[in-house]
C-alpha positions in Angstrom: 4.2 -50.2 -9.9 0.5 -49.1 -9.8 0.8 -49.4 -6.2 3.1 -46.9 -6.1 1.9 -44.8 -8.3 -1.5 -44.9 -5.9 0.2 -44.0 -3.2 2.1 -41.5 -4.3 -1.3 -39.8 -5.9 -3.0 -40.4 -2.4 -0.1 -38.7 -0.6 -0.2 -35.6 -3.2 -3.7 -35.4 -2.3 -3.1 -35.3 1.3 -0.6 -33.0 1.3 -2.7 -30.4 -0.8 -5.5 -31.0 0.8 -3.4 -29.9 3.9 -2.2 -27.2 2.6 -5.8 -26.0 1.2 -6.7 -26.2 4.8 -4.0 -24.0 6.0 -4.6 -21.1 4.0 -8.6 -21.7 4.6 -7.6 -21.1 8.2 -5.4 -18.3 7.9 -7.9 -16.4 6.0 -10.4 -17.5 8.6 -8.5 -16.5 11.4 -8.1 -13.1 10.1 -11.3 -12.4 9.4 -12.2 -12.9 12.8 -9.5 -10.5 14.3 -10.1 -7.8 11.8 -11.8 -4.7 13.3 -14.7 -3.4 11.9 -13.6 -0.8 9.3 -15.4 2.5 9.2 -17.1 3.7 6.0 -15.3 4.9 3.0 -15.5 9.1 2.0 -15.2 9.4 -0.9 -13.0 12.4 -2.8 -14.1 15.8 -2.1 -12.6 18.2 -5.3 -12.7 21.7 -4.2 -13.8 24.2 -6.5 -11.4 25.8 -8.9 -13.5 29.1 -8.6 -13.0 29.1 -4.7 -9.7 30.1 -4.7 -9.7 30.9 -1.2 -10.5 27.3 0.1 -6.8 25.4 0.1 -7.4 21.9 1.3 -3.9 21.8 2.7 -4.7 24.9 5.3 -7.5 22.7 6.5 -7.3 23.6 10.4 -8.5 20.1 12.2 -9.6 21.0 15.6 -10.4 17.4 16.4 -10.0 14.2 14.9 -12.4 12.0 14.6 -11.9 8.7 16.7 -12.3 6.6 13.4 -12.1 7.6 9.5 -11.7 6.0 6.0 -11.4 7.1 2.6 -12.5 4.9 -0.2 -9.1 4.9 -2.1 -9.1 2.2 -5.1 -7.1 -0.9 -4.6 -4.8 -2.5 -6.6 -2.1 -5.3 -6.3 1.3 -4.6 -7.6 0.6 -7.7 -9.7 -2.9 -7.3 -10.5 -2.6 -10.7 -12.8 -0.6 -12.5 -9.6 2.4 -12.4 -12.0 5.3 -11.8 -9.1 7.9 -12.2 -11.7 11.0 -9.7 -10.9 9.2 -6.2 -11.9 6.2 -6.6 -10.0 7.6 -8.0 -6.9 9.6 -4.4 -7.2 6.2 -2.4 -7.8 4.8 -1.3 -4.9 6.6 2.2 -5.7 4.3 2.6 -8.3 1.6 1.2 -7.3 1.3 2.8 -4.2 0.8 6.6 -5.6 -1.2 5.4 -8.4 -3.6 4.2 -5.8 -4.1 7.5 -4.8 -3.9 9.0 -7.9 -7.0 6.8 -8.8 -8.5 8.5 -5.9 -8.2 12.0 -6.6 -9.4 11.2 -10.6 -11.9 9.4 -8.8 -10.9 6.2 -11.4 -12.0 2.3 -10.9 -8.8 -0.4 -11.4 -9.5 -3.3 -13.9 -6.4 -5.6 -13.8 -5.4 -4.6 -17.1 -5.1 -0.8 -16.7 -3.3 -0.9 -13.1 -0.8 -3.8 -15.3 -0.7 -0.8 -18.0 0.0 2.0 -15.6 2.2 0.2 -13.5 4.1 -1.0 -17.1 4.2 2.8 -17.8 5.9 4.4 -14.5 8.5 1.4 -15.0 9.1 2.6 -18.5 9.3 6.5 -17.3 12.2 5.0 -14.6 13.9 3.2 -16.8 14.3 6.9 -19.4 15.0 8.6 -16.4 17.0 6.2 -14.4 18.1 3.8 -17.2 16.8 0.9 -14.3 14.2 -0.1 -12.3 15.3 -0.3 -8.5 14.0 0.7 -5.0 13.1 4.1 -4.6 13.4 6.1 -1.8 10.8 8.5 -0.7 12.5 11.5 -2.3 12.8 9.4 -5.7 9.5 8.4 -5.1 8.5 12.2 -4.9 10.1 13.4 -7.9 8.4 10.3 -9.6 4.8 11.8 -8.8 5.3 15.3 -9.9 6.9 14.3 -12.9 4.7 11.4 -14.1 1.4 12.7 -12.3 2.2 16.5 -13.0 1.2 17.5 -9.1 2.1 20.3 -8.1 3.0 19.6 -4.2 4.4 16.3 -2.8 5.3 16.6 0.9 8.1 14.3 2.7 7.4 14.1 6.4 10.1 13.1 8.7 9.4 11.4 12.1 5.7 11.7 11.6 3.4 11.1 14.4 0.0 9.2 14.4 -1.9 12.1 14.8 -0.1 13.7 11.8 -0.9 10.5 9.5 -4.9 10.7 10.7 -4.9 14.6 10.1 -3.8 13.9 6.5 -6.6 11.2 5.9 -9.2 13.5 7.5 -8.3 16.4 5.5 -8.6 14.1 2.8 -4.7 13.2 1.7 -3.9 9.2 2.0 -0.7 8.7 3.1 2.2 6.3 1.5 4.2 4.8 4.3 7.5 3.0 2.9 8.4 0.1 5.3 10.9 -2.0 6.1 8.3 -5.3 5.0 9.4 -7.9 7.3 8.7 -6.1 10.3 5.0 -5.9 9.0 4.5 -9.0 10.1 1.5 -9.6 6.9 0.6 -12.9 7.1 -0.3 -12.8 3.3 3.5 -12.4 2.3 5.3 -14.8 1.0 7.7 -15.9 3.8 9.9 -14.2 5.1 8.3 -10.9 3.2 9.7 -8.3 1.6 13.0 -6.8 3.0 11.6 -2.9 1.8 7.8 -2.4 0.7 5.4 0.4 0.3 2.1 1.1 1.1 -0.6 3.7 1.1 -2.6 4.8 4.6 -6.4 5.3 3.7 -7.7 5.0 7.1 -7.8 4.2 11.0 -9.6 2.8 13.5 -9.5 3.1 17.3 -6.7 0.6 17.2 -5.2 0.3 14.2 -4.5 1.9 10.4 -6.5 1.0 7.3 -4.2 0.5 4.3 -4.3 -0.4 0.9 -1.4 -2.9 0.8 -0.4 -3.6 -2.8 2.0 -6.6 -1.5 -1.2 -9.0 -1.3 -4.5 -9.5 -2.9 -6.0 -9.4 0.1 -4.5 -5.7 0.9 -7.8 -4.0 0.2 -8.5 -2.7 4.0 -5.7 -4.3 5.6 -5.2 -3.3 9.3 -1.8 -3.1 10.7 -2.3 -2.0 14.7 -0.9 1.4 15.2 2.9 0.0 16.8 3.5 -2.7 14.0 3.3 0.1 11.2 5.2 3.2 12.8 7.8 0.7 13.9 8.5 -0.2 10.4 7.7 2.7 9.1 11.8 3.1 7.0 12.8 4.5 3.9 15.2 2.8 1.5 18.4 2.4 3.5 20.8 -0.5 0.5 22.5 -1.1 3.8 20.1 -1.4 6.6 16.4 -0.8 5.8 15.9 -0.5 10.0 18.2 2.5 9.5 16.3 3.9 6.8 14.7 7.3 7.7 11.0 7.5 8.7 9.4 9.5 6.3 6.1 9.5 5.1 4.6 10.7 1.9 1.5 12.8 1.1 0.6 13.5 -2.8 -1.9 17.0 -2.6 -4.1 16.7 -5.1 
């Protein structure tokens, strides 16, 4: 009997061990791919007695060949608590990222549990539920629970339209269909719809803030991988789903 019960210890061991190993690897592995990401700018407020300056008339003449803003990261499950609401808050947690930004706030694990507690509250008085939201719910969301006064929906967006929004200052939330991220930090197989917020890009790929990981601080998806899954809640087919993007103005 103790035999057995040595065994079976030394086999537990092994297999954790193995399993330590793996992720050790993984995180290795894409440490070494990541590009180098450019330094974060931070938020520019424009004076409320300049009332001729509008950020969103901002003419860009050219865009930089690399830019990042330094937009406040949070998980949707800041505790690592991916019980049935937080796997489903990356709707909330994806504006209040930028919101953060434009308050120019710091996250503790706490607060971003609080104010992602709170939004789910405000949907459940308004919705009486707590479900996937498209772009236009996640629209009327902001201006009702952040008070802005101008949330745009763009359809069929191009990457220079994304990187002009993130030079002029504006991150960008993408929603996805999640599986054709390809995020190595999911859970397999990954979320069937996510959402994320655009802070960044490099000469090759986007710098994002992806709530669906602790290690989405400046994560890189190459430029194909996230316009190709760039799709907005479709309950039958999230690769139908329209591609829209979402810009808060602060």
């Amino acid at each position: 009997m103790k035999k057995k019960l040595l065994i079976t210890t030394i086999l537990l061991l092994i297999i954790g061990a193995f399993f330590i190993s793996r992720i050790k690897i993984k995180n290795y592995v894409f440490e070494l791919f990541k590009p180098d990401i450019p330094i974060a700018q931070e938020y520019v407020e424009i004076p409320q007695n300049e009332p001729n300056i509008e950020q969103e008339t901002v003419i860009i003449t050219e865009l930089p060949t690399e830019y990042n803003l330094n937009v406040p990261f949070t998980s949707q499950a800041p505790f690592a608590d991916w019980n049935a609401l937080f796997k489903e808050a990356c709707e909330e947690a994806s504006p209040l990222m930028i919101h953060y930004f434009y308050t120019q706030k710091q996250f503790t694990k706490q607060l971003a549990t609080d104010e992602i507690l709170s939004m789910v509250d405000w949907q459940m008085d308004k919705w009486q539920g707590h479900f996937d939201l498209t772009t236009y719910e996640t629209k009327e969301m902001i201006l009702d629970y952040f008070n802005y006064d101008k949330v745009e929906i763009i359809n069929e967006p191009t990457i220079d339209d994304i990187k002009k929004h993130i030079v002029a200052g504006r991150p960008v939330i993408v929603p996805a269909a999640g599986r054709e991220l390809n995020n190595p930090f999911f859970k397999p197989p990954g979320p069937i719809y996510h959402m994320l917020v655009i802070k960044g890009y490099t000469k090759t790929h986007f710098v994002t803030n992806d709530p669906g990981t602790y290690r989405g601080e400046d994560f890189t998806y190459t430029y194909d991988t996230l316009m190709n899954a760039i799709h907005d809640w479709n309950e039958e087919d999230i690769l139908k789903g329209d591609k829209n993007i979402l810009v808060i103005y602060p």
